[in-house]
mmCIF file as Biopython writes it, N, C-alpha, C and O atoms, coordinates in Angstrom:
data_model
#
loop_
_atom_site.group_PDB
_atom_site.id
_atom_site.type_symbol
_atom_site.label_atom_id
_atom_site.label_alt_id
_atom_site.label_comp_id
_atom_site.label_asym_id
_atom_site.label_entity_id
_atom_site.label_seq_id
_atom_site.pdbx_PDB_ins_code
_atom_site.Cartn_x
_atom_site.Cartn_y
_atom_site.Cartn_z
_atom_site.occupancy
_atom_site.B_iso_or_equiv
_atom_site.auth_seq_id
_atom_site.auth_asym_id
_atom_site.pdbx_PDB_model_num
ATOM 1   N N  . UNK A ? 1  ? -23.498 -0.825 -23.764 1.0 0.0 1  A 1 
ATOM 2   C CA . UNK A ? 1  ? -23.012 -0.339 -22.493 1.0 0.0 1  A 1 
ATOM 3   C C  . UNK A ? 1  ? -21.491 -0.220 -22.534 1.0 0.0 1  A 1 
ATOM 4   O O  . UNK A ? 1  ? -20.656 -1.046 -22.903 1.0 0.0 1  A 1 
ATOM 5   N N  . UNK A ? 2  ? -21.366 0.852  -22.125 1.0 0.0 2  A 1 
ATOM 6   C CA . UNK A ? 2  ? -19.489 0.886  -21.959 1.0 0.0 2  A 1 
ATOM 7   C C  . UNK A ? 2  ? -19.037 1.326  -20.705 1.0 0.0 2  A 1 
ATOM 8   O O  . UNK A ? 2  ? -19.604 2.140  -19.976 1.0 0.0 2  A 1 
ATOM 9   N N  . UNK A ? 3  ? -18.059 0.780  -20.513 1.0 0.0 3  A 1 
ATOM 10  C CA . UNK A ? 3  ? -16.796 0.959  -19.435 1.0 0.0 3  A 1 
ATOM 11  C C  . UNK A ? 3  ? -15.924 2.019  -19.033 1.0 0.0 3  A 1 
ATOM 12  O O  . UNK A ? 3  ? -15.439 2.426  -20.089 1.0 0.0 3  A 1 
ATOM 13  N N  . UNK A ? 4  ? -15.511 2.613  -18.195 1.0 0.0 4  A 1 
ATOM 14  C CA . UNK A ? 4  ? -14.429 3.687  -18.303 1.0 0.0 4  A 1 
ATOM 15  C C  . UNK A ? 4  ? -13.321 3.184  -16.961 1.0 0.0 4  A 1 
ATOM 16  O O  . UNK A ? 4  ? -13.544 2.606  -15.898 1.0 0.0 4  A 1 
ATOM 17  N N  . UNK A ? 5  ? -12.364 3.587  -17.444 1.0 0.0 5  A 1 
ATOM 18  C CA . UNK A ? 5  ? -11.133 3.417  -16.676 1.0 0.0 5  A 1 
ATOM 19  C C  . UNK A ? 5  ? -10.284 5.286  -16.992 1.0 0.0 5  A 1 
ATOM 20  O O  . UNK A ? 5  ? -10.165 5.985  -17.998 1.0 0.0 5  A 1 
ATOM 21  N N  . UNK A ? 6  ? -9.959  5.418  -15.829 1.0 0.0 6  A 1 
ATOM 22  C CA . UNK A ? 6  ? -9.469  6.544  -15.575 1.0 0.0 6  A 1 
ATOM 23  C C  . UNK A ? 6  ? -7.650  6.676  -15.032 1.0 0.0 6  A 1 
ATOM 24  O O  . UNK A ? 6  ? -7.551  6.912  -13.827 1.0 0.0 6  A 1 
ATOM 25  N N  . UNK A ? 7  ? -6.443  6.561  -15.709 1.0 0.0 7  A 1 
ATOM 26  C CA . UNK A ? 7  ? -5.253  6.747  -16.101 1.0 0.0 7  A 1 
ATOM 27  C C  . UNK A ? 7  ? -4.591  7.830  -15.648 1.0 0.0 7  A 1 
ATOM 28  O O  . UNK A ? 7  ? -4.769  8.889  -16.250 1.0 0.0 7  A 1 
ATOM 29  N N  . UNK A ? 8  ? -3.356  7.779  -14.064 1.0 0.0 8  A 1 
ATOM 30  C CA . UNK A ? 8  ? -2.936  9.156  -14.588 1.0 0.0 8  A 1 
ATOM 31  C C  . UNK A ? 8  ? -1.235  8.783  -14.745 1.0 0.0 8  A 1 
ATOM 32  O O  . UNK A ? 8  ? -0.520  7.847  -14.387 1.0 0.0 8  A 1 
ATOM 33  N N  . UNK A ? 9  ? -1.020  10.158 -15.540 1.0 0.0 9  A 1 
ATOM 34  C CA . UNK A ? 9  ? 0.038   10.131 -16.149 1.0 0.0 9  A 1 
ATOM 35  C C  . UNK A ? 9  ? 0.798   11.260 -15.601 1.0 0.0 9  A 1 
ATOM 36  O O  . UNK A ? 9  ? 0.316   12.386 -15.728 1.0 0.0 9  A 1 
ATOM 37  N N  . UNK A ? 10 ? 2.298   11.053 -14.809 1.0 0.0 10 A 1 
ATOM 38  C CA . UNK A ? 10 ? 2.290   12.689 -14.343 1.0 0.0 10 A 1 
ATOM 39  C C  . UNK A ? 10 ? 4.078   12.709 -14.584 1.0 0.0 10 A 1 
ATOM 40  O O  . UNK A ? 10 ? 4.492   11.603 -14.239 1.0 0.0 10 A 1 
ATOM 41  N N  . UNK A ? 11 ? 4.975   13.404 -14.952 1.0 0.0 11 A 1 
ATOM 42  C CA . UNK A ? 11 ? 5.610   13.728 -15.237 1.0 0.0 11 A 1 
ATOM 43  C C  . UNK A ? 11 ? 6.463   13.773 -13.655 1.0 0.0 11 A 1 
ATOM 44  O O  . UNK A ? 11 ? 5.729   14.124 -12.732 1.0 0.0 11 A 1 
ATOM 45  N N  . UNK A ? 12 ? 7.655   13.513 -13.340 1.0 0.0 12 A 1 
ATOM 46  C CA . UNK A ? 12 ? 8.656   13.189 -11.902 1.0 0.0 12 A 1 
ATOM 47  C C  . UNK A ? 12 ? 8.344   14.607 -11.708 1.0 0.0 12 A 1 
ATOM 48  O O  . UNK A ? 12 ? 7.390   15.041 -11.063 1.0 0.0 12 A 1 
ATOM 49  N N  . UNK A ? 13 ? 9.262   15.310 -12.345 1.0 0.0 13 A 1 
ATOM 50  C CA . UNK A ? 13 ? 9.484   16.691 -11.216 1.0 0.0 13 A 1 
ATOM 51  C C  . UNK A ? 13 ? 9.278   18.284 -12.150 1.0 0.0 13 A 1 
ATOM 52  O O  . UNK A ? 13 ? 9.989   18.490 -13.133 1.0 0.0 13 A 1 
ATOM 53  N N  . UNK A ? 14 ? 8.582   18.972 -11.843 1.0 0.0 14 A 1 
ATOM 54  C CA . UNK A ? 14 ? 8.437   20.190 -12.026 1.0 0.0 14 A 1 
ATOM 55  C C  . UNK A ? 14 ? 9.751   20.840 -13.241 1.0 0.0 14 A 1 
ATOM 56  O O  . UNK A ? 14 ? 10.906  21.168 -12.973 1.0 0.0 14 A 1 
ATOM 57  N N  . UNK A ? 15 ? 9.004   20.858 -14.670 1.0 0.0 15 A 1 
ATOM 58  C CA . UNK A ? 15 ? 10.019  21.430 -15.323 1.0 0.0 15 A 1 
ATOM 59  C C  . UNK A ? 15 ? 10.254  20.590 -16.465 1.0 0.0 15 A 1 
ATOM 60  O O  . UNK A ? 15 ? 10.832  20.993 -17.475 1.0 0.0 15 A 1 
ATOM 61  N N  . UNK A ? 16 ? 9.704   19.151 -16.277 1.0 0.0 16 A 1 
ATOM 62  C CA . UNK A ? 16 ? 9.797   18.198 -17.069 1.0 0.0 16 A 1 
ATOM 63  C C  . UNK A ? 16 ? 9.457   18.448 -18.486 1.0 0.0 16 A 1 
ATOM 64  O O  . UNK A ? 16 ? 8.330   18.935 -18.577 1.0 0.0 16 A 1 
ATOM 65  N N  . UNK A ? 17 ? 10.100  18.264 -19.722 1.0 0.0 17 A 1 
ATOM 66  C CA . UNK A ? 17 ? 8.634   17.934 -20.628 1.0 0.0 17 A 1 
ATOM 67  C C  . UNK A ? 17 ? 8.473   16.552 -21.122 1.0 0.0 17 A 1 
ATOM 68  O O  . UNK A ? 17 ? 9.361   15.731 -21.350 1.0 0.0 17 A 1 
ATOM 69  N N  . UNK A ? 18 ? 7.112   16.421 -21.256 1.0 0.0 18 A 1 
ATOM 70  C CA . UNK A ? 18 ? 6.288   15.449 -21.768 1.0 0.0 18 A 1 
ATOM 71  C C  . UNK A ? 18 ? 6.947   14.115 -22.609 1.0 0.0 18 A 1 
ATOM 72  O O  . UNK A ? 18 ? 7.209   13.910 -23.794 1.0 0.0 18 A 1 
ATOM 73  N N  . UNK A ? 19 ? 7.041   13.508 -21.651 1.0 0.0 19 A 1 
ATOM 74  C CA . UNK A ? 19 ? 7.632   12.321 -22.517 1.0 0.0 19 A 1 
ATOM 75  C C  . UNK A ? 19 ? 6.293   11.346 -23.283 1.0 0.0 19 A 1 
ATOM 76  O O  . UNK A ? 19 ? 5.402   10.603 -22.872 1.0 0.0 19 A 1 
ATOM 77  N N  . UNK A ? 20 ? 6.851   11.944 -24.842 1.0 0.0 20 A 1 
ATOM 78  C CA . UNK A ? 20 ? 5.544   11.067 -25.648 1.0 0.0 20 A 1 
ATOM 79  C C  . UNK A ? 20 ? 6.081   9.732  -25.962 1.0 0.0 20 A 1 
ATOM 80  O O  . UNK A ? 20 ? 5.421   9.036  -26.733 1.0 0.0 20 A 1 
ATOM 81  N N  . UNK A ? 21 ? 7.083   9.315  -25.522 1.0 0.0 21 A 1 
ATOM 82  C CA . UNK A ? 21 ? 7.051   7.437  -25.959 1.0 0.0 21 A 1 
ATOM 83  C C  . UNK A ? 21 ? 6.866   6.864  -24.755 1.0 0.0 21 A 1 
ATOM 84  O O  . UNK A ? 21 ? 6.842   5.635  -24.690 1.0 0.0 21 A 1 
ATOM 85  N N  . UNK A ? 22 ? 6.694   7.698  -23.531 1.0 0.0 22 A 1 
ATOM 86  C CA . UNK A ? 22 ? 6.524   7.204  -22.324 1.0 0.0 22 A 1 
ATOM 87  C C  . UNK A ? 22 ? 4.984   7.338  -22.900 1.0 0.0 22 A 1 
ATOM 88  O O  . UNK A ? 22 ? 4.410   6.249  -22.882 1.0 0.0 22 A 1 
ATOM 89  N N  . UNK A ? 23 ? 4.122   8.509  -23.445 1.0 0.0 23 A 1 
ATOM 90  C CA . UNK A ? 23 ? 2.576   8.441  -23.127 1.0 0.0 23 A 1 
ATOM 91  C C  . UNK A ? 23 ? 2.321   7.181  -24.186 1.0 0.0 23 A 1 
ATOM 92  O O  . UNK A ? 23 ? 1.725   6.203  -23.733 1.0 0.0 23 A 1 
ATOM 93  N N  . UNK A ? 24 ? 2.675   7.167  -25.342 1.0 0.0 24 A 1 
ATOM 94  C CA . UNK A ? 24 ? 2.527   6.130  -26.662 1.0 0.0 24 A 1 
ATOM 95  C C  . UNK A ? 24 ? 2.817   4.759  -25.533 1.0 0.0 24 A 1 
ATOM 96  O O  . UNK A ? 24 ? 2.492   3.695  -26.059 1.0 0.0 24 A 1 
ATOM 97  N N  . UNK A ? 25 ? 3.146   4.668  -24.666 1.0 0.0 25 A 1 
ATOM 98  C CA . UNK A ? 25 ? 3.852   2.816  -24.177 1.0 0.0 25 A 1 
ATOM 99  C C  . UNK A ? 25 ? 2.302   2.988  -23.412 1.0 0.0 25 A 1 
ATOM 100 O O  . UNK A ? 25 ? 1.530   2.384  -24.157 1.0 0.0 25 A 1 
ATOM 101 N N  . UNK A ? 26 ? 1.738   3.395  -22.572 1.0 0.0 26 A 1 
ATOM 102 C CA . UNK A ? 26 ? 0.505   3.301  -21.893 1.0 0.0 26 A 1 
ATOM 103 C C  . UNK A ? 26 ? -0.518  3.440  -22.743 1.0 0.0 26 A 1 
ATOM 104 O O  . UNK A ? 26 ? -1.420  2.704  -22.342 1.0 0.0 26 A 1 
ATOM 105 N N  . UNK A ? 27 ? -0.873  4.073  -23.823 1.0 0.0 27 A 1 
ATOM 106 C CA . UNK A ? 27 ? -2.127  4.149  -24.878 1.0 0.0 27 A 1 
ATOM 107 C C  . UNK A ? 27 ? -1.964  2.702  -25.376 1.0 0.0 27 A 1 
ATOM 108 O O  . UNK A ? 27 ? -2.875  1.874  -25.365 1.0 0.0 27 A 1 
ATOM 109 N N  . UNK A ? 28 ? -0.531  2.451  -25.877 1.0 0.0 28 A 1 
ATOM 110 C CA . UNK A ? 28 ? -0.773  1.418  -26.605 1.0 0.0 28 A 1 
ATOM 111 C C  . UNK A ? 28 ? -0.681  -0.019 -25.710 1.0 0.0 28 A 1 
ATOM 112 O O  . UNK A ? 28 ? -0.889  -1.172 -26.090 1.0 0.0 28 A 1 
ATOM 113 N N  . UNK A ? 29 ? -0.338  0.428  -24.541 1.0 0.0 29 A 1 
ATOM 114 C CA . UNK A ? 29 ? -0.691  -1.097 -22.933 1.0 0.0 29 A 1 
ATOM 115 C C  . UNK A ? 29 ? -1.917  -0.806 -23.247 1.0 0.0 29 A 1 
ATOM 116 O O  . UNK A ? 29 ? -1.993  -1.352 -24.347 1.0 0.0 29 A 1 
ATOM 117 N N  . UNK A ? 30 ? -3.032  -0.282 -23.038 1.0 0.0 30 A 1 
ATOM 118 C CA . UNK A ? 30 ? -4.179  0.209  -23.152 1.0 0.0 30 A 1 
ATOM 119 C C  . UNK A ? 30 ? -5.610  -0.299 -23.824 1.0 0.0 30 A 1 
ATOM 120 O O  . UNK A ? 30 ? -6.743  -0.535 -23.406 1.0 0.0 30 A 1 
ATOM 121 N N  . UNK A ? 31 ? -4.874  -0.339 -25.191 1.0 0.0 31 A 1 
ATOM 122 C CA . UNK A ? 31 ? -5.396  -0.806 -26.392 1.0 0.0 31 A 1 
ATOM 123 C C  . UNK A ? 31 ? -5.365  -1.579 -26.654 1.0 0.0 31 A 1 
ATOM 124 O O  . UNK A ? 31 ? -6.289  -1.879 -27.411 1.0 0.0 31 A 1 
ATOM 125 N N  . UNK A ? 32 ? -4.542  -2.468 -26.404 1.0 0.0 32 A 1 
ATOM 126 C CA . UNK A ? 32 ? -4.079  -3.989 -26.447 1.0 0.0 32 A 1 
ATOM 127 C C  . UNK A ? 32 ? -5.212  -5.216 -25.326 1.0 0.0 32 A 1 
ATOM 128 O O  . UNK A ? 32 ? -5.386  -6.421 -25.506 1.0 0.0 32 A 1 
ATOM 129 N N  . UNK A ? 33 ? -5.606  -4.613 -24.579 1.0 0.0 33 A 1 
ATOM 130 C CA . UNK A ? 33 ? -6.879  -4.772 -23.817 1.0 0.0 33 A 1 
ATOM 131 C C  . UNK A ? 33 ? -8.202  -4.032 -24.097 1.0 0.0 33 A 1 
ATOM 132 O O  . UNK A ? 33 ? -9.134  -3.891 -23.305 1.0 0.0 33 A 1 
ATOM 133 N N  . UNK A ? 34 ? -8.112  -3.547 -25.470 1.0 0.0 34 A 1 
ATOM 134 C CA . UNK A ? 34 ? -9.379  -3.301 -25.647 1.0 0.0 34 A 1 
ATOM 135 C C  . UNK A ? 34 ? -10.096 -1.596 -25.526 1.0 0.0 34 A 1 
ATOM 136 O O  . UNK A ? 34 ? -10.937 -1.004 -26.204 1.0 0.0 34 A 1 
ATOM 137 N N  . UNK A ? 35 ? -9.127  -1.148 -24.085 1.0 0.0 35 A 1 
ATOM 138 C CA . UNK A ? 35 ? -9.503  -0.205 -24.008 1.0 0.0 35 A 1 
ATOM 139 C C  . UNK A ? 35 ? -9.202  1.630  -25.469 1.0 0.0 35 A 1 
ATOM 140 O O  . UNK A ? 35 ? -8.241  1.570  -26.236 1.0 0.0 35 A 1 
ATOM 141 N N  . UNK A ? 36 ? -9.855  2.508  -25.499 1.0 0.0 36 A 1 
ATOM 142 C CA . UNK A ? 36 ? -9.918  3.165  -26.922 1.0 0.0 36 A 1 
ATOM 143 C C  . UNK A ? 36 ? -9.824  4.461  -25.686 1.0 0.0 36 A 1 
ATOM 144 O O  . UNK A ? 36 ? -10.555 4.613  -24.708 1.0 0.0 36 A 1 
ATOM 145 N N  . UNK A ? 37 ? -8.755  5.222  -26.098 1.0 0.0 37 A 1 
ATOM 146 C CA . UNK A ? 37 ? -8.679  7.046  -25.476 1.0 0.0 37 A 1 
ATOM 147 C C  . UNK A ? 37 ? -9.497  7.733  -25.411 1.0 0.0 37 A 1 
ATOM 148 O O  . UNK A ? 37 ? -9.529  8.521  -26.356 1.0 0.0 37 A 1 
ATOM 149 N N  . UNK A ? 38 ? -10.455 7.875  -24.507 1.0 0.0 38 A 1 
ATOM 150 C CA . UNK A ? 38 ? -11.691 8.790  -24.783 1.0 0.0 38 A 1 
ATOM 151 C C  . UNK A ? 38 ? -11.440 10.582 -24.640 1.0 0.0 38 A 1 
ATOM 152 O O  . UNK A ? 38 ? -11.845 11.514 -25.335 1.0 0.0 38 A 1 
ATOM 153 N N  . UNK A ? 39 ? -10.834 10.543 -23.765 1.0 0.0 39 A 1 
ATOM 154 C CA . UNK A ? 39 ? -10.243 12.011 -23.256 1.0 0.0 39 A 1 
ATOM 155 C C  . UNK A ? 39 ? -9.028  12.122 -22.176 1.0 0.0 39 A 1 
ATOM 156 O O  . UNK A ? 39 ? -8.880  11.527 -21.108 1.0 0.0 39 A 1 
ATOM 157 N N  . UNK A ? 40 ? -8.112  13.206 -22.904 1.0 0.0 40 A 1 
ATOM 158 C CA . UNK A ? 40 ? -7.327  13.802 -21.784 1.0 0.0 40 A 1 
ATOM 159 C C  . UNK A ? 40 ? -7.258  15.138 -21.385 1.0 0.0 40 A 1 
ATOM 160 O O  . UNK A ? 40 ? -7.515  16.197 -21.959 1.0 0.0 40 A 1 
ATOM 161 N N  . UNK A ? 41 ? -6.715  14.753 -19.898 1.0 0.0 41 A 1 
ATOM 162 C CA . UNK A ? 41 ? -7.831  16.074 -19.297 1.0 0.0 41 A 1 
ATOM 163 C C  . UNK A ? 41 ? -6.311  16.890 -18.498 1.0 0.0 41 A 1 
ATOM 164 O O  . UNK A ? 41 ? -5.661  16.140 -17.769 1.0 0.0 41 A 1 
ATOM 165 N N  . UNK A ? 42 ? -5.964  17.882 -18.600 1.0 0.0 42 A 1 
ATOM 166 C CA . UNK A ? 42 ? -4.635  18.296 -17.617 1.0 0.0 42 A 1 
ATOM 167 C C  . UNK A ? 42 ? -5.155  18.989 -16.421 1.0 0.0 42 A 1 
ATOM 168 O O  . UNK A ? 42 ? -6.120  19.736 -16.260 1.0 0.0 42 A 1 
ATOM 169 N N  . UNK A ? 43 ? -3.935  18.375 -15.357 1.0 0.0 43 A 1 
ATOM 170 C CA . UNK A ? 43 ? -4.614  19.270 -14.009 1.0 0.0 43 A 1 
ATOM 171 C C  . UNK A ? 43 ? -3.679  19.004 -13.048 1.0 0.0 43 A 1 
ATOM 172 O O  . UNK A ? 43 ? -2.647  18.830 -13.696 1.0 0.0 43 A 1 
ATOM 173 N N  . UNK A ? 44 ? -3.346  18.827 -11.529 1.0 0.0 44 A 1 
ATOM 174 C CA . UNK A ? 44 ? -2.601  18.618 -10.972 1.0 0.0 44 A 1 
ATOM 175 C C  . UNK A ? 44 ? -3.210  16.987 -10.242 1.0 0.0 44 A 1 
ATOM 176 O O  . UNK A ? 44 ? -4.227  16.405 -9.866  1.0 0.0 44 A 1 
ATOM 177 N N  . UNK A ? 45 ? -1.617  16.832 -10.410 1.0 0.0 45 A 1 
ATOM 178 C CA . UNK A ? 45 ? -2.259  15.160 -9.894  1.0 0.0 45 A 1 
ATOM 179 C C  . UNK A ? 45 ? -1.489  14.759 -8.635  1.0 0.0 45 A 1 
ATOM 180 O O  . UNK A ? 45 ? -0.464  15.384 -8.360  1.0 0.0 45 A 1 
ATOM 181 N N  . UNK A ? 46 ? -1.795  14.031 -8.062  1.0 0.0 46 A 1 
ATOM 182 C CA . UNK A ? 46 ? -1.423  13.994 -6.559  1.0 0.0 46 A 1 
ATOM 183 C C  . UNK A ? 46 ? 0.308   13.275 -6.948  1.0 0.0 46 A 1 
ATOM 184 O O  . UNK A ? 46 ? 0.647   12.421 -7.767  1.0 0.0 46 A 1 
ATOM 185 N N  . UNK A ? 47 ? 0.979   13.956 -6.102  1.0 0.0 47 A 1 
ATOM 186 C CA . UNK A ? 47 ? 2.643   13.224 -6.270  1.0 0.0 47 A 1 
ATOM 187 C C  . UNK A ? 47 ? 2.497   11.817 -5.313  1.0 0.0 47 A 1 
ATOM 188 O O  . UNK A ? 47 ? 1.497   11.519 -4.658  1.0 0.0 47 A 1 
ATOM 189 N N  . UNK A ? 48 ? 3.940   10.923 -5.422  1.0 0.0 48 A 1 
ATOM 190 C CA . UNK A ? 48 ? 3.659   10.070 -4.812  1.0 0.0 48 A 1 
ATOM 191 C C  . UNK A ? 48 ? 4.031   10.075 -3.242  1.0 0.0 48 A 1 
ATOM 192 O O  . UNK A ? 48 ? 3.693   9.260  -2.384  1.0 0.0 48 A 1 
ATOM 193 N N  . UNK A ? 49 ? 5.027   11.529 -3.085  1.0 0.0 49 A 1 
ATOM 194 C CA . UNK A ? 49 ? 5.875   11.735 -1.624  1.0 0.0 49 A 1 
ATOM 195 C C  . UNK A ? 49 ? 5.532   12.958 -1.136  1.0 0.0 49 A 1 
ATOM 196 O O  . UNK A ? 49 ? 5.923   13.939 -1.769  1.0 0.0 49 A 1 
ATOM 197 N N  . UNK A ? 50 ? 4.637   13.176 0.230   1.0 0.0 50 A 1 
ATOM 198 C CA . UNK A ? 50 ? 3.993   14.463 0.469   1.0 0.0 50 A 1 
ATOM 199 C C  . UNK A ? 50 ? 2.758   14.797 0.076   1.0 0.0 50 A 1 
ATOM 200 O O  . UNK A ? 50 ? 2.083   14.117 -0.696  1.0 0.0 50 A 1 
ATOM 201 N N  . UNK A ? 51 ? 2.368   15.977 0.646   1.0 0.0 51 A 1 
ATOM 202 C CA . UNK A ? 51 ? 0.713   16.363 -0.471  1.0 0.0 51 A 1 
ATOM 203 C C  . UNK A ? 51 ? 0.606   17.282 -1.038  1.0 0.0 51 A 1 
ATOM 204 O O  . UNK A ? 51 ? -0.466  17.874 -0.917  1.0 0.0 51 A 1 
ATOM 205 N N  . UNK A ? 52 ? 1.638   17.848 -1.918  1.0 0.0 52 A 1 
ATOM 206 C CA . UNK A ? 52 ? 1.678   18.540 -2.749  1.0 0.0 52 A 1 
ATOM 207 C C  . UNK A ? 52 ? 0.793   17.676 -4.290  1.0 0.0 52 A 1 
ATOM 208 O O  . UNK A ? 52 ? 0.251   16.573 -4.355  1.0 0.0 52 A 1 
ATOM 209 N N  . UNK A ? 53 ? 0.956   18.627 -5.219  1.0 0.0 53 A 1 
ATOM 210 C CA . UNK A ? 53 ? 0.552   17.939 -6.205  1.0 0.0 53 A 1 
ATOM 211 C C  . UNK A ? 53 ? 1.148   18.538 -7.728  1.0 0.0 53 A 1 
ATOM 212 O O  . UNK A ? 53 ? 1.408   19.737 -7.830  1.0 0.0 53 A 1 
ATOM 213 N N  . UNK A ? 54 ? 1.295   17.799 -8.640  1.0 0.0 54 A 1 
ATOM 214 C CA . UNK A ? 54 ? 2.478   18.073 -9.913  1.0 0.0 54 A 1 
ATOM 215 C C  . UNK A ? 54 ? 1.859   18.180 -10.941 1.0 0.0 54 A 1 
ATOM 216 O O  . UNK A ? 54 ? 0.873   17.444 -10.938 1.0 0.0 54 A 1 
ATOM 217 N N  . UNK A ? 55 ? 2.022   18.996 -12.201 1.0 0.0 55 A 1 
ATOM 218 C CA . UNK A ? 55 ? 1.232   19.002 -13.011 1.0 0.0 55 A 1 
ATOM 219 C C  . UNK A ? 55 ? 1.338   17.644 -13.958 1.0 0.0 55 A 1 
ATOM 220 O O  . UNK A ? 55 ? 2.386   17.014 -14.106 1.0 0.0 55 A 1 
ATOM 221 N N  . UNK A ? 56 ? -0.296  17.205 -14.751 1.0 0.0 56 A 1 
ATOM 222 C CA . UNK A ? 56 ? 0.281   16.175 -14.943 1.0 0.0 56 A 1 
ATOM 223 C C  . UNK A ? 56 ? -1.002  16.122 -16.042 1.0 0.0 56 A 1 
ATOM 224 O O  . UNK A ? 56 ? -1.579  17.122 -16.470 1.0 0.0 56 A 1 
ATOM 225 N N  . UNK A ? 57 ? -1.359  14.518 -16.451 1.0 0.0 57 A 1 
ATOM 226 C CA . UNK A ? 57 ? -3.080  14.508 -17.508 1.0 0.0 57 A 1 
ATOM 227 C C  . UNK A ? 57 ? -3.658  13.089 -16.530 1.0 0.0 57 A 1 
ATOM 228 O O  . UNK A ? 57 ? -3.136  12.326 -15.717 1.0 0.0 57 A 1 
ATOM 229 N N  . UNK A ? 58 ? -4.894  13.243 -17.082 1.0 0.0 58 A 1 
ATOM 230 C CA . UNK A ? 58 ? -5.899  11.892 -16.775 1.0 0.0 58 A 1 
ATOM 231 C C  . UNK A ? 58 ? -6.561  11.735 -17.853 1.0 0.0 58 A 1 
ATOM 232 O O  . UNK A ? 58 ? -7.443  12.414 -18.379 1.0 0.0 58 A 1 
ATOM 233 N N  . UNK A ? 59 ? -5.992  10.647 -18.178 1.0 0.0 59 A 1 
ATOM 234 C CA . UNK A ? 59 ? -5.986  10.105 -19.069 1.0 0.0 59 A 1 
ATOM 235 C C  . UNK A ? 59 ? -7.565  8.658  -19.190 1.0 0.0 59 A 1 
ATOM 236 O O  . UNK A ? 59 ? -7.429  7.549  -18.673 1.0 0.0 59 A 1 
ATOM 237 N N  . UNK A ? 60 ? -8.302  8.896  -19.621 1.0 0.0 60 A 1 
ATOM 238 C CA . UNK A ? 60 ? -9.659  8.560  -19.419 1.0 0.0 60 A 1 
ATOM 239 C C  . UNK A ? 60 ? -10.312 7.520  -20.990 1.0 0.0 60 A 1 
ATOM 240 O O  . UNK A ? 60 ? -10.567 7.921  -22.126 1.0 0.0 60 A 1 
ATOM 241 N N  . UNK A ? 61 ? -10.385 6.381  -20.504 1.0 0.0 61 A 1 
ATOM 242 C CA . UNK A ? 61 ? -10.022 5.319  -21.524 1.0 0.0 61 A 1 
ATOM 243 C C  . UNK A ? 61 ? -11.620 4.573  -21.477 1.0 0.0 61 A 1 
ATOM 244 O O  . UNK A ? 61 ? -12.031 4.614  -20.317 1.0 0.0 61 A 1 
ATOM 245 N N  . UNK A ? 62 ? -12.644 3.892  -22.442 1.0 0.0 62 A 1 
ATOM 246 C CA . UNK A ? 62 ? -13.669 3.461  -22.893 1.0 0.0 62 A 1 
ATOM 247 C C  . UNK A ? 62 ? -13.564 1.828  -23.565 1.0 0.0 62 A 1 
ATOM 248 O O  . UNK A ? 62 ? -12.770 1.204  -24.268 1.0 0.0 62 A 1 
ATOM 249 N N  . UNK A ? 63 ? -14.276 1.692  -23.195 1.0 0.0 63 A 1 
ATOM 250 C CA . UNK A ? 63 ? -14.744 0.214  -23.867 1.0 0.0 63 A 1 
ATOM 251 C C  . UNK A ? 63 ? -15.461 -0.801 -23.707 1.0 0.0 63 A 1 
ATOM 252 O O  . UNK A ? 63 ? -15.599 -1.171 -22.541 1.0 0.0 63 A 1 
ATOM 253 N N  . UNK A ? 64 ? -16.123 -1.555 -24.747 1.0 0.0 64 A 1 
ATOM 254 C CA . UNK A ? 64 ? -17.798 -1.378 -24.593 1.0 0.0 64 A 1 
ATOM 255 C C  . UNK A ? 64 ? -17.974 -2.964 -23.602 1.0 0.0 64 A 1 
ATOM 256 O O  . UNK A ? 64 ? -17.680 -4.072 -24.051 1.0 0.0 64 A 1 
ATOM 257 N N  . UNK A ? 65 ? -18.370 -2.773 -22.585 1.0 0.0 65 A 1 
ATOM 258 C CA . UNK A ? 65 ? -18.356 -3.605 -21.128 1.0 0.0 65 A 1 
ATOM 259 C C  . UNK A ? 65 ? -18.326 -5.358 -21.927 1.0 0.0 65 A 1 
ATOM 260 O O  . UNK A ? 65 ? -18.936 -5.817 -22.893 1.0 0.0 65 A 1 
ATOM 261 N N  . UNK A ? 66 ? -17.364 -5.925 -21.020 1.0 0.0 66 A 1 
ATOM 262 C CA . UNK A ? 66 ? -17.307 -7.323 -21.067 1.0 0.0 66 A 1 
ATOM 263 C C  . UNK A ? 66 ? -18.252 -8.118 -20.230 1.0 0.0 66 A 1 
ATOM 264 O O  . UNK A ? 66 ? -18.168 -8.017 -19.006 1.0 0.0 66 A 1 
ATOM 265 N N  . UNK A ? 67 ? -19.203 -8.950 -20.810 1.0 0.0 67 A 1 
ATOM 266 C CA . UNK A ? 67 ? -20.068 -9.310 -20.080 1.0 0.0 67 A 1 
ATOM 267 C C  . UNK A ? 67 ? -21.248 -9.198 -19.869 1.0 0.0 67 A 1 
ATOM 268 O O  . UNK A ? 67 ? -21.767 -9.800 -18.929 1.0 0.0 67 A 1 
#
């Protein structure tokens, strides 16, 4: 039986690019508990001010249930 936990990752402001030692610091928080990257998925993700929404990934993490 396995687990899923669902991650999002979204970049501040429109225009950004992709900070990969920012994504590498959360895979590898991640992993360190066990959890393994199952899929990332891009789409707009809700901002934190207003209801607009920013482009961003969900980041969708597995591991085989404790317990």
């Amino acid at each position: 039986m396995y687990e899923y936990k669902v991650v999002t990752f979204r970049e501040a402001l429109i225009g950004d690019a992709l900070d990969s030692d920012k994504l590498e610091k959360v895979l590898n928080k991640h992993a360190e508990d066990g959890w393994a990257l199952k899929d990332i998925t891009s789409g707009d993700v809700k901002g934190r001010i207003g209801p607009g929404a920013v482009d961003g990934l969900l980041l969708t993490f597995e591991r085989t249930r404790q317990g």
